[in-house]
Backbone as JSON, one array per atom type, in Angstrom:
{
  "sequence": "XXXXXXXXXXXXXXXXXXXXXXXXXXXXXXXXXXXXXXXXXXXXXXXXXXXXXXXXXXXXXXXXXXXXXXXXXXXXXXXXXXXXXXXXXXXXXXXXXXXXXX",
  "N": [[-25.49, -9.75, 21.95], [-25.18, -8.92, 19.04], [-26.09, -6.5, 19.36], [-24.21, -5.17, 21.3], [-22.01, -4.85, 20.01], [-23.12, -3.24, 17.73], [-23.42, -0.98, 18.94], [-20.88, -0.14, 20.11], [-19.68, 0.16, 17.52], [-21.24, 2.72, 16.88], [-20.31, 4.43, 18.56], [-17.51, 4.61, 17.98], [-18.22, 5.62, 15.7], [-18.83, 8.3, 16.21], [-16.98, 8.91, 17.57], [-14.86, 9.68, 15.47], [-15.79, 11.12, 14.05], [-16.1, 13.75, 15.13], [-13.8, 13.45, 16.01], [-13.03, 13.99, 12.68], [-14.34, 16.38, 12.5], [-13.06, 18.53, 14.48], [-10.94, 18.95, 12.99], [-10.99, 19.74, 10.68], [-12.49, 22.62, 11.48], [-10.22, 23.46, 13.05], [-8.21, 23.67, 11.03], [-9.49, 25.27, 9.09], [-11.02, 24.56, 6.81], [-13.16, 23.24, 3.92], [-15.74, 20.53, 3.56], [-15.23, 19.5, 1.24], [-12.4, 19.78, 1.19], [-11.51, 18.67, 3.32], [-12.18, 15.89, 2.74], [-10.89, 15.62, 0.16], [-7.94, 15.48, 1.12], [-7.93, 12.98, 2.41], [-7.91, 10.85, 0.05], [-6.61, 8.43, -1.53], [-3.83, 9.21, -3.28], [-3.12, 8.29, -6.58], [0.3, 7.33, -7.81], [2.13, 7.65, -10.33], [5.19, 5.16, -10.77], [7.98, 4.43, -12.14], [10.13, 1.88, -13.46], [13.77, 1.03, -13.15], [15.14, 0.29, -15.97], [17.57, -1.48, -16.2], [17.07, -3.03, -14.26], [15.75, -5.6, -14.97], [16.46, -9.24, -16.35], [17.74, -11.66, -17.69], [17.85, -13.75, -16.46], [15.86, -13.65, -14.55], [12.38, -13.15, -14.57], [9.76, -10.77, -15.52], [7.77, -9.82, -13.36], [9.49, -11.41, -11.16], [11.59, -9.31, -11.49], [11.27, -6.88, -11.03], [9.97, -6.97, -8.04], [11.99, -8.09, -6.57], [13.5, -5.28, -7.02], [11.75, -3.4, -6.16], [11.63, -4.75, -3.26], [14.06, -4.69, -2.28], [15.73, -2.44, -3.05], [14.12, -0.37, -2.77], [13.19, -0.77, -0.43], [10.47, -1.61, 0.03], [7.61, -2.82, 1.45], [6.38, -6.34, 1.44], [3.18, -6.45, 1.01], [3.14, -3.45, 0.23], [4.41, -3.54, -2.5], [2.38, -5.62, -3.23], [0.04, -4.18, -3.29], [1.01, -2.26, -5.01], [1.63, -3.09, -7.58], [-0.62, -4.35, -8.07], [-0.57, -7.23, -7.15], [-1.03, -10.15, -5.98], [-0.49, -10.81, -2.66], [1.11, -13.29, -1.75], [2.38, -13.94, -4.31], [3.82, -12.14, -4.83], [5.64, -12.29, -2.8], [6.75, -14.92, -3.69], [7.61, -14.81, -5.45], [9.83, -12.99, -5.27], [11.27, -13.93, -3.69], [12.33, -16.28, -5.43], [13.51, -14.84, -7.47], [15.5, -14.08, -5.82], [16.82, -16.72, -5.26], [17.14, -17.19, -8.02], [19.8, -15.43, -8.56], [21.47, -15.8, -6.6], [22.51, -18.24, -7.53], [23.66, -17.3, -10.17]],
  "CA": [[-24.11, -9.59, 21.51], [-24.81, -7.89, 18.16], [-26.65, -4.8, 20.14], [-23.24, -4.79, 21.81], [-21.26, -4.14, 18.67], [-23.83, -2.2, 16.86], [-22.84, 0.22, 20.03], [-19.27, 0.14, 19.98], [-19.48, 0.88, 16.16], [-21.6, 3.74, 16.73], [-19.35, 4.97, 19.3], [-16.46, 4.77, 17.12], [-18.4, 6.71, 14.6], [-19.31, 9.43, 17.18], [-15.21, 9.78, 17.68], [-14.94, 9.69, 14.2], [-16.77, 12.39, 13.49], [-15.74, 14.07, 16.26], [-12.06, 13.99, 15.29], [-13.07, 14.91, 11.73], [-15.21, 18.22, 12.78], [-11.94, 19.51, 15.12], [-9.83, 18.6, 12.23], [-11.86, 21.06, 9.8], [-12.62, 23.57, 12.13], [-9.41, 23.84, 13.18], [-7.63, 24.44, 9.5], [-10.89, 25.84, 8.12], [-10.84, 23.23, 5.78], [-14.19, 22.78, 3.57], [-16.23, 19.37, 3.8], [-14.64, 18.81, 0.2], [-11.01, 20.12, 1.05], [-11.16, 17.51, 3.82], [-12.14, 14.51, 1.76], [-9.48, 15.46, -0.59], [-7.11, 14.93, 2.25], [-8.31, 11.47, 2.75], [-8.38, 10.16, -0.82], [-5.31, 8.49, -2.03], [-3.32, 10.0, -4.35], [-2.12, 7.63, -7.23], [1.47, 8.1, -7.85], [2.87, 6.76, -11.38], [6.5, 4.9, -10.74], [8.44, 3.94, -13.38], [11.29, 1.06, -12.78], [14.95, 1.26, -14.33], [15.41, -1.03, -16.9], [18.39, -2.42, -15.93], [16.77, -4.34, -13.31], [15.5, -6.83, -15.93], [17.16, -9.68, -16.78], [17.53, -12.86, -19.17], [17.86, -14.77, -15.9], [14.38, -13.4, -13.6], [10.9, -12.2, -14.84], [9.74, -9.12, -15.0], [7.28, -9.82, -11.89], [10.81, -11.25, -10.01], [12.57, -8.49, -10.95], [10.04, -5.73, -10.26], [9.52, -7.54, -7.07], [13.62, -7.84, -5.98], [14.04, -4.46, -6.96], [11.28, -2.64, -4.84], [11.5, -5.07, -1.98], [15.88, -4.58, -1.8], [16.47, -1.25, -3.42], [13.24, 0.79, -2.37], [12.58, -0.99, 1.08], [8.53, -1.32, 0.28], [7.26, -4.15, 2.12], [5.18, -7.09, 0.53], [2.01, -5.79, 1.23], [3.53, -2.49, -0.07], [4.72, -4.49, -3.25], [1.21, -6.16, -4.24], [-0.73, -2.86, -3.83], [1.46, -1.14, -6.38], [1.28, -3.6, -8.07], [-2.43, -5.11, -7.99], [-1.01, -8.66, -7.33], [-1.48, -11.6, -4.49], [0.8, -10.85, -1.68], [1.73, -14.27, -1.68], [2.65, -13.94, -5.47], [4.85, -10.95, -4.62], [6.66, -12.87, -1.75], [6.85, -16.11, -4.23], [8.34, -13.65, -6.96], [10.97, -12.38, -4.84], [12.49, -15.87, -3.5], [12.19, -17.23, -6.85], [14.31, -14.35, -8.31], [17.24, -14.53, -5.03], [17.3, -17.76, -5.76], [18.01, -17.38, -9.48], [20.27, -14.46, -8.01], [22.48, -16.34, -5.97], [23.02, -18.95, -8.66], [24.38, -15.96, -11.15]],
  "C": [[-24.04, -8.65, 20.3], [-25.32, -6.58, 18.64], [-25.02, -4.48, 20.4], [-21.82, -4.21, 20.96], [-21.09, -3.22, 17.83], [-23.25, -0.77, 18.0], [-21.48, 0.9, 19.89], [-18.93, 0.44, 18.43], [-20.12, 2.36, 16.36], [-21.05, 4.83, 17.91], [-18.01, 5.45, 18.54], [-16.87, 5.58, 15.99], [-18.51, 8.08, 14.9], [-17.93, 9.76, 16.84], [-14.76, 10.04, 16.33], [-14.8, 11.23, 13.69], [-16.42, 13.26, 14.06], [-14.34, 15.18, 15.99], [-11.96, 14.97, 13.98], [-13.24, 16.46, 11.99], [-13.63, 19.0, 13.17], [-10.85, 19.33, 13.9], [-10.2, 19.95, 10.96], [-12.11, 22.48, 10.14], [-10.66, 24.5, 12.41], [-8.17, 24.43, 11.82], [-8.37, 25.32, 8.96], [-11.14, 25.51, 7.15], [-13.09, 23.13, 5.35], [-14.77, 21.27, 3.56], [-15.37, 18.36, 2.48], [-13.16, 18.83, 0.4], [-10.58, 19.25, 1.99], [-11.21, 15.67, 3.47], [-11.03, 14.4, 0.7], [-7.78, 15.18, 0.03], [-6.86, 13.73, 2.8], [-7.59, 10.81, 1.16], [-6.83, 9.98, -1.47], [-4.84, 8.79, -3.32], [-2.7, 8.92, -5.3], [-1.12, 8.11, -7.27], [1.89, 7.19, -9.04], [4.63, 6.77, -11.04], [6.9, 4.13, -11.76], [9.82, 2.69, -12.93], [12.16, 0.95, -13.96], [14.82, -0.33, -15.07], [16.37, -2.02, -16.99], [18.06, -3.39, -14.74], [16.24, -6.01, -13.78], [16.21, -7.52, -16.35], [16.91, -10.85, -17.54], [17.13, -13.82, -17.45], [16.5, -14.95, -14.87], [13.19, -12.66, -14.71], [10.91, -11.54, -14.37], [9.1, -9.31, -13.53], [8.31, -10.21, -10.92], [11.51, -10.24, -9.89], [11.95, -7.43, -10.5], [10.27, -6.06, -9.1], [10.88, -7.39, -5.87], [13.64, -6.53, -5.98], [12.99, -3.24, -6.1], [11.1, -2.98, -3.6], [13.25, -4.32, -1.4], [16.16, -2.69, -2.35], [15.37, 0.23, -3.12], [12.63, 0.7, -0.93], [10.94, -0.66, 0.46], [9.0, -2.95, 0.87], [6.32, -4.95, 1.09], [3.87, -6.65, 0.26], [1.84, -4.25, 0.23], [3.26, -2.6, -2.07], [3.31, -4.77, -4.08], [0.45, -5.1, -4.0], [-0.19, -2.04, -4.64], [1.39, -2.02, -7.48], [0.18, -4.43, -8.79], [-2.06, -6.95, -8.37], [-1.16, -9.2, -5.79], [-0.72, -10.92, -3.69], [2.34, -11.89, -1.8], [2.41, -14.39, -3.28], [3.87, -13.31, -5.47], [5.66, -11.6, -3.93], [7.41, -13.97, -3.23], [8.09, -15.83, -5.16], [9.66, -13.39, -6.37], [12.17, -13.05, -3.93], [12.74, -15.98, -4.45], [13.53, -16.3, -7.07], [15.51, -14.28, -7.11], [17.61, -16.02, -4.96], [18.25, -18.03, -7.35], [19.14, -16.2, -8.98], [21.7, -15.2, -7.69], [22.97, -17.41, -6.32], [23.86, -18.23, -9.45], [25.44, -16.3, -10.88]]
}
């Protein structure tokens, strides 16, 4: 069974590779000018300040205001953030709850 894996990984590396090469060739792209193509780009975002309030934390309101006003997804959310998922979700009930009290 693991032979059978070890295969199908090294198959998938074949296409891999494969894809890369025609991907290089075809732009004329250097070995480095294609890794720089790969490698994600930080992006510094800044959030308005009026999204903060007396009544949510900053992690709720952060959280409300790029799930509702920027459409990111949770997932989206705790990688810009560097928290839990489940933290991010938790965060962003919590604060439409205090929300829909207001």
């Amino acid at each position: 069974m693991k032979e059978l894996k070890t295969s199908k990984k090294v198959k998938e590396r074949v296409k891999i590779d494969l894809l890369l090469s025609n991907i290089q060739r075809k732009f004329d792209l250097s070995a480095d000018e294609l890794i720089e193509l790969f490698k994600e780009e930080e992006k510094e975002m800044s959030l308005p300040i009026s999204i903060f309030t007396k009544e949510t934390g900053m992690l709720e309101s952060a959280s409300l205001y790029l799930k509702d006003e920027l459409k990111l997804s949770f997932n989206e959310i705790s990688r810009l953030l560097k928290r839990d998922y489940k933290t991010i979700w938790t965060s962003y009930n919590m604060a439409k709850k205090k929300m829909k009290h207001k």
